[in-house]
C-alpha positions as CSV (number, residue, x, y, z in Angstrom):
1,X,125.4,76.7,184.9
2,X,124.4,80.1,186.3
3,X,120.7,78.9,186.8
4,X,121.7,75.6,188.2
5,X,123.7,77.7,190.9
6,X,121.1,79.6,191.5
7,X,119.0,76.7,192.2
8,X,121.0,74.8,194.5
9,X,121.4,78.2,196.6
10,X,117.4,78.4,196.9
11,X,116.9,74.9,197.7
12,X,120.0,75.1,200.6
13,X,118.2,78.2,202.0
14,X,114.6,76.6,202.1
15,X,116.6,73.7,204.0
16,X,117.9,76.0,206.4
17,X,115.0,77.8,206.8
18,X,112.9,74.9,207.6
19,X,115.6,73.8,210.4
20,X,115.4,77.2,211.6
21,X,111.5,77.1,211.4
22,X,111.3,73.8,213.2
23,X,114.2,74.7,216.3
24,X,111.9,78.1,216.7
25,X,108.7,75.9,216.9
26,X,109.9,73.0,219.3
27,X,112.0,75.5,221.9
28,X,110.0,75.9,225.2
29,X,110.1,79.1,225.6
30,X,109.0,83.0,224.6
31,X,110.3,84.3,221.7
32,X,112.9,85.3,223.3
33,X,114.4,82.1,224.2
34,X,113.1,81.1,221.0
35,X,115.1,83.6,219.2
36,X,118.1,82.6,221.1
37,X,118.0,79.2,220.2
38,X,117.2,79.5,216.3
39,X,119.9,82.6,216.6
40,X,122.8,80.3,218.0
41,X,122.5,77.7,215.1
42,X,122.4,80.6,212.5
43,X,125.5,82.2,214.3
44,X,127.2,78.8,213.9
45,X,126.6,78.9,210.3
46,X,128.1,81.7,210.2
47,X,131.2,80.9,212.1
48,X,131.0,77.4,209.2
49,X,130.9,79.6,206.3
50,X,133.8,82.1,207.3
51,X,135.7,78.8,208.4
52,X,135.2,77.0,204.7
53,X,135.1,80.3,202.4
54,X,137.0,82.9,204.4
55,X,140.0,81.7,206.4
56,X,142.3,83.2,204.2
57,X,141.6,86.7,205.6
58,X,142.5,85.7,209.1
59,X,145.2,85.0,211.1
60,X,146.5,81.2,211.0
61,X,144.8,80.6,214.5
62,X,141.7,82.6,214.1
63,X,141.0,80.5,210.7
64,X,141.8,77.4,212.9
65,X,139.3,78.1,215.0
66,X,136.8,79.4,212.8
67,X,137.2,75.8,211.4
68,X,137.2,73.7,214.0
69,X,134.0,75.4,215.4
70,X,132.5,76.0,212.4
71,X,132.9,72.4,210.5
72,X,130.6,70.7,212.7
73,X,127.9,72.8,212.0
74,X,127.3,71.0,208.6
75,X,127.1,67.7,210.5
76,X,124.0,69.0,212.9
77,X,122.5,71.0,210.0
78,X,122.6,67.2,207.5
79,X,121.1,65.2,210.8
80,X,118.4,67.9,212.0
81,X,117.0,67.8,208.7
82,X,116.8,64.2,208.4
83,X,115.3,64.4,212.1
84,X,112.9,66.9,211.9
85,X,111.4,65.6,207.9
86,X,111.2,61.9,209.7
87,X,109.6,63.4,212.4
88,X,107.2,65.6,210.6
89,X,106.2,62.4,208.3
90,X,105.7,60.6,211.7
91,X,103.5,63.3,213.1
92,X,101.4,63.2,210.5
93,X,101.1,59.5,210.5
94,X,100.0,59.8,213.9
95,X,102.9,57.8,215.2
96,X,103.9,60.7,217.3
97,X,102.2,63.2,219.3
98,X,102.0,66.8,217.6
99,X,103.3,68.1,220.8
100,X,106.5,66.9,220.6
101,X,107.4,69.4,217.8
102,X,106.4,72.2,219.3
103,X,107.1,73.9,222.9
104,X,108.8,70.7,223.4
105,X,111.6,70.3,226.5
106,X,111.8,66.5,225.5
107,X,111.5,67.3,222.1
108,X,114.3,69.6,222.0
109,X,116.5,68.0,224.2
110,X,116.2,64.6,222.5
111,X,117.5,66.5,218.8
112,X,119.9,68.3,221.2
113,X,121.5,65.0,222.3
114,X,121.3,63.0,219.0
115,X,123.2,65.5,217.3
116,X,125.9,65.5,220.1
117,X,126.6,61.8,220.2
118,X,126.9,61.7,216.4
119,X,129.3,64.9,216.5
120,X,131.4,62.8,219.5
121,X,131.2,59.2,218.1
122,X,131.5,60.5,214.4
123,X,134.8,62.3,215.6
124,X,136.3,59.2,217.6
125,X,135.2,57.2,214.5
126,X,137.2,59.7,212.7
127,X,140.4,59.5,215.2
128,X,140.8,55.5,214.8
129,X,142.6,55.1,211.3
130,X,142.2,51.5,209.3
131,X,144.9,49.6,208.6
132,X,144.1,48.0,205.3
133,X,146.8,45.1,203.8
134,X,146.4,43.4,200.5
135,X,148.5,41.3,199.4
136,X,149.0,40.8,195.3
137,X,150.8,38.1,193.7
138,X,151.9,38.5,190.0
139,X,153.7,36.3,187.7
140,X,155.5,39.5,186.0
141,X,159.3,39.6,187.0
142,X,160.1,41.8,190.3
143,X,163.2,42.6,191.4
144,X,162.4,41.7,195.3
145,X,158.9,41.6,197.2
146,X,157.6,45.2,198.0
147,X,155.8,46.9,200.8
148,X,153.8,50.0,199.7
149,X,152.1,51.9,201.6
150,X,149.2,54.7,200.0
151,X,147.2,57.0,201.1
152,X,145.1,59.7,199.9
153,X,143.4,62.7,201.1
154,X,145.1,63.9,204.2
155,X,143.6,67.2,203.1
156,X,145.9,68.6,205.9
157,X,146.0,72.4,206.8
158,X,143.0,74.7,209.3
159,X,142.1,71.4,210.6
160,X,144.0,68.2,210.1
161,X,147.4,69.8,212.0
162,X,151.0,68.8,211.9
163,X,150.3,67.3,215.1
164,X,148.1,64.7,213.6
165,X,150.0,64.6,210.6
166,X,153.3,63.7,212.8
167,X,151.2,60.2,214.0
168,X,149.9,59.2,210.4
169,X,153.8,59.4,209.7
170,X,154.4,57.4,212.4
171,X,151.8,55.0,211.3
172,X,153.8,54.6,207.9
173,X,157.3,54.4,208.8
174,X,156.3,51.3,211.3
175,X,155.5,49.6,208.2
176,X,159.0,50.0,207.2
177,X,157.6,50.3,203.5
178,X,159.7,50.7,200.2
179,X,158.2,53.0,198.8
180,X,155.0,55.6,199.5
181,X,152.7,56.7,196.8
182,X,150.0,59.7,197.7
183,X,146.9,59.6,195.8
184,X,146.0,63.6,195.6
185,X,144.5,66.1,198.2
186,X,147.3,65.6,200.2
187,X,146.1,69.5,200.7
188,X,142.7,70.7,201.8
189,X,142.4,74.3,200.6
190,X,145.1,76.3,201.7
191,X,148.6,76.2,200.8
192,X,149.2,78.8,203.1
193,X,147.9,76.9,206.3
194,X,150.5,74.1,205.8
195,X,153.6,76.4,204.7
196,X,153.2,78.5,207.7
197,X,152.8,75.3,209.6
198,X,155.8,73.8,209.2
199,X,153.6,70.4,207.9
200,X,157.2,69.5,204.9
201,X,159.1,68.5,207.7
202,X,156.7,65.7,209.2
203,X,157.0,64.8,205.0
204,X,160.9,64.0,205.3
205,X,160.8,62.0,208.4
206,X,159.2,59.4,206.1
207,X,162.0,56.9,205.8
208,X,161.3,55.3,201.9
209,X,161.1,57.3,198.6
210,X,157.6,59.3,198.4
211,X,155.8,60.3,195.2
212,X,152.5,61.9,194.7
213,X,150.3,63.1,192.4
214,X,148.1,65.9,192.3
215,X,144.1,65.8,193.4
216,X,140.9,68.5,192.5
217,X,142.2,70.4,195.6
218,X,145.8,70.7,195.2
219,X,144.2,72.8,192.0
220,X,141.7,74.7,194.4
221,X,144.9,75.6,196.7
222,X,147.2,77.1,194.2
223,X,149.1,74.5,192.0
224,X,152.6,76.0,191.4
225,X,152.6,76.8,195.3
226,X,151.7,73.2,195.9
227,X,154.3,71.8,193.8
228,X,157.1,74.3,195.9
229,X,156.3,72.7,199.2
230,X,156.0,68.9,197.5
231,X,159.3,69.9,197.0
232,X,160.3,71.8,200.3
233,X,158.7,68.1,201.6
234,X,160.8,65.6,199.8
235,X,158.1,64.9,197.5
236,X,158.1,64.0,194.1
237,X,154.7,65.0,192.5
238,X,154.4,63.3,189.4
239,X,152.2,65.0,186.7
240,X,151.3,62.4,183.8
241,X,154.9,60.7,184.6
242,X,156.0,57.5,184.6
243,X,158.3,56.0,187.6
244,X,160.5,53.1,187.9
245,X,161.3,51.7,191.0
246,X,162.9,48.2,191.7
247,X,161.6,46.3,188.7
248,X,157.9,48.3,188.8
249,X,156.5,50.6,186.7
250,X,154.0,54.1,188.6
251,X,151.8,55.9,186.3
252,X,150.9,59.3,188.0
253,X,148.1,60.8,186.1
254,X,147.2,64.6,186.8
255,X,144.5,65.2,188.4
256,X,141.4,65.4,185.5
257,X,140.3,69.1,186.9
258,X,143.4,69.5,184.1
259,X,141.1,69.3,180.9
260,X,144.4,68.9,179.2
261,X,145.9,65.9,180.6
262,X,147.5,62.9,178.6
263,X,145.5,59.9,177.4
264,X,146.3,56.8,179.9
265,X,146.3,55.0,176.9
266,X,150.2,57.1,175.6
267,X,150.9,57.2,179.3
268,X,151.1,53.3,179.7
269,X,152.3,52.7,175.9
270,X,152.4,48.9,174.7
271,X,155.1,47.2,177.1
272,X,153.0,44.9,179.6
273,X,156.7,43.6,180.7
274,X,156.6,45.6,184.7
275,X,154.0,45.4,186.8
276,X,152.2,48.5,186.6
277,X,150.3,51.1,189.1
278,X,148.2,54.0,188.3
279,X,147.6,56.2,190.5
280,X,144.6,58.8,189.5
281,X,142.6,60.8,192.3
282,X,139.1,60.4,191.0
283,X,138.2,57.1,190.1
284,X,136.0,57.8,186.7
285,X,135.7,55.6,184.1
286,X,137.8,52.5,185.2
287,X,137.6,50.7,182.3
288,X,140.0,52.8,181.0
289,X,143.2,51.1,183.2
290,X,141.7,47.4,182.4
291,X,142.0,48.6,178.3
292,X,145.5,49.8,179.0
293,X,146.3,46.9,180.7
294,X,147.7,48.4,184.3
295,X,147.9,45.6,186.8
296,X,147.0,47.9,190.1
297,X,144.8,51.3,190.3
298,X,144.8,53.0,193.2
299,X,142.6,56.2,193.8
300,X,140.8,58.5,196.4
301,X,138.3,61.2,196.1
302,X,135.0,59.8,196.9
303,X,135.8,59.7,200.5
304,X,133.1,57.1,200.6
305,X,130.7,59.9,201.4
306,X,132.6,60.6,204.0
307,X,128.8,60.4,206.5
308,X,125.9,58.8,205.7
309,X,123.4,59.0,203.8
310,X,126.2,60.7,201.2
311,X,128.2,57.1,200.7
312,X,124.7,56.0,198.5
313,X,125.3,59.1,196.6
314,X,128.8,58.2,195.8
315,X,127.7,54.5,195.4
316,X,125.5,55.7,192.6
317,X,127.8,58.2,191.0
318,X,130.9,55.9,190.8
319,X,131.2,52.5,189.3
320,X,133.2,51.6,192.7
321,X,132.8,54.2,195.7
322,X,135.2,52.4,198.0
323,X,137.6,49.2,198.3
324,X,138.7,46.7,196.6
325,X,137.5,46.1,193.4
326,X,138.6,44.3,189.8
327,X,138.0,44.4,186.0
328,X,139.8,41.6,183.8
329,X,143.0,41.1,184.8
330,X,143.2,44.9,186.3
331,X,142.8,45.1,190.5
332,X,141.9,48.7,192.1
333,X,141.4,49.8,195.1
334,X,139.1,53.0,196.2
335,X,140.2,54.5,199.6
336,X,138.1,56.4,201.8
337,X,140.8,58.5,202.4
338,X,143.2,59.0,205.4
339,X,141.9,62.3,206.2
340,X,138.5,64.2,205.0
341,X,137.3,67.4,204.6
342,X,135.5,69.9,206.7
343,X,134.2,68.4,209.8
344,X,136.2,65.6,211.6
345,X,133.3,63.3,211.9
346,X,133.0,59.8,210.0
347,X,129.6,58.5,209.9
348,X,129.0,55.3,207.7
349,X,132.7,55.6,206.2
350,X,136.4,55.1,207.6
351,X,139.9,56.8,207.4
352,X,142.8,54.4,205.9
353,X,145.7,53.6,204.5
354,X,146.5,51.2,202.5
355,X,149.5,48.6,202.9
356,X,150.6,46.4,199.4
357,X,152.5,43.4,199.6
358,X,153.7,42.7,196.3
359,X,155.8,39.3,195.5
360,X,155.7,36.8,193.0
């Protein structure tokens, strides 16, 4: 474990080093203005890595700001590198001139300007949030057709505000739903960013019963503080509990960061009778709902890769990265996630929320 940390910390810093390298080489200028340029993108790593690892030791806004500013930086750092290898690969396939790497005003302002309109359109890209309906049919007694609405990582706290939680809770109450169900990481990574935010009351404005269970992060934030404000929020975070509700039966599996948590197989027992939904944040080995015959999964996490090229990294880790997908007689659906984390940008992915219309 130790070595394999110590190997993805040499690789990063031979990445960052070539991107340095390459803004050094292509900036018109002495080494002055060389320095300056290759300095600012190293000062903005900075201001990334005191934003993702270090906010706790600020103030509320200084942290939000350290965010804000510093999130982005990941975004120019991913598309620079993908720029400047594509470029070097062109270069020596004499497909470009040499010159345009080095000493280069077109050069630099061209990388300059890509990385801007993928910051801007990957953050408006961001903004818009996907209304997804499906619509289910089942032949399994309900007491009267449902609306659900579910969602999964809002990650909300430095940089997802109450302010932009206040119009995703818009977005569910005007689907006058029956019931909510949260699908983990509800929290990014500090419970202190959303108790000193006042984010529980934009919670109880949500006009239908709202359940939740737990996600990888609400473990990285603090657990037992999580579950207080679920509470303060009108939340009911359900832990490897079973809930009925009008004639339905919700699974809630802990998140599986918990080592310890129970089977799904002594969670959903023998009674096929209800029609049943899982909810479990990390959408590993699926078979497992189809063998414990659960009519509906619903889970999160993968965040599609959130930009691409990282959504065909989750399309080869996870049997289903994203959408709607079915095994047997079991239907699932992966969401993107309502929120991300880190930077606000969506590249090759979407933010959703998912509406179910269940009737027989």
């Amino acid at each position: 474990m130790k070595a394999r940390f110590i190997l993805t910390v040499a690789l990063f810093l031979i990445t960052l080093g070539y991107v340095v390298w390459h803004l050094w080489r292509i900036t018109p200028a002495a080494w002055q203005g060389k320095l300056g340029v290759a300095g600012l993108f190293v000062i903005w790593f900075a201001a990334f890595v005191a934003g993702i690892g270090f906010t706790e030791r600020f103030s509320i806004r200084t942290a939000t700001v350290l965010y804000e500013v510093g999130a982005p930086w990941l975004i120019a750092f991913l598309y620079l590198f993908l720029l400047f290898v594509v470029a070097d690969i062109a270069s020596l396939c004499h497909l470009i001139p040499k010159s345009l790497l080095r000493d280069s005003t077109a050069g630099l302002l061209s990388a300059a300007a890509l990385v801007a309109v993928l910051l801007v359109a990957g953050n408006a890209h961001y903004k818009h949030k996907y209304r997804e309906v499906l619509t289910i049919q089942t032949a399994k007694p309900l007491e009267r057709p449902l609306t659900i609405v579910m969602a999964s990582d809002l990650h909300i706290g430095y940089h997802n505000r109450r302010a932009e939680l206040a119009r995703w809770v818009d977005l569910i109450n005007a689907e006058q739903p029956d019931l909510v169900l949260f699908g983990g990481d509800i929290i990014d990574r500090s419970i202190r960013a959303v108790e000193e935010g006042g984010f529980a009351a934009e919670f109880r404005r949500i006009a239908a019963p709202v359940y939740a269970i737990p996600g990888n992060h609400e473990y990285y934030s603090d657990l037992t503080r999580a579950q207080q404000f679920y509470e303060e929020a009108g939340i009911k975070l359900l832990q490897d509990e079973i809930l009925d509700f009008a004639g339905i039966c919700v699974i809630g599996r802990d998140d599986r960061t918990n080592a310890d948590r129970e089977p799904l197989s002594e969670l959903a027992g023998d009674d096929a009778t209800d029609f049943t939904i899982l909810l479990d944040h990390q959408p590993y080995h699926l078979e497992e709902a189809e063998q414990a015959g659960i009519d509906f999964q619903f889970s999160g996490h993968t965040h599609h890769g959130q930009i691409w090229p990282a959504n065909w990294v989750t399309d080869a880790l996870f049997e289903k990265a994203w959408g709607h997908h079915s095994r047997g007689q079991t239907q699932y659906y992966i969401t993107s996630g309502l929120g991300l984390w880190g930077p606000k940008v969506r590249l090759g992915s979407r933010s959703e929320y998912l509406v179910v219309h269940l009737k027989n």
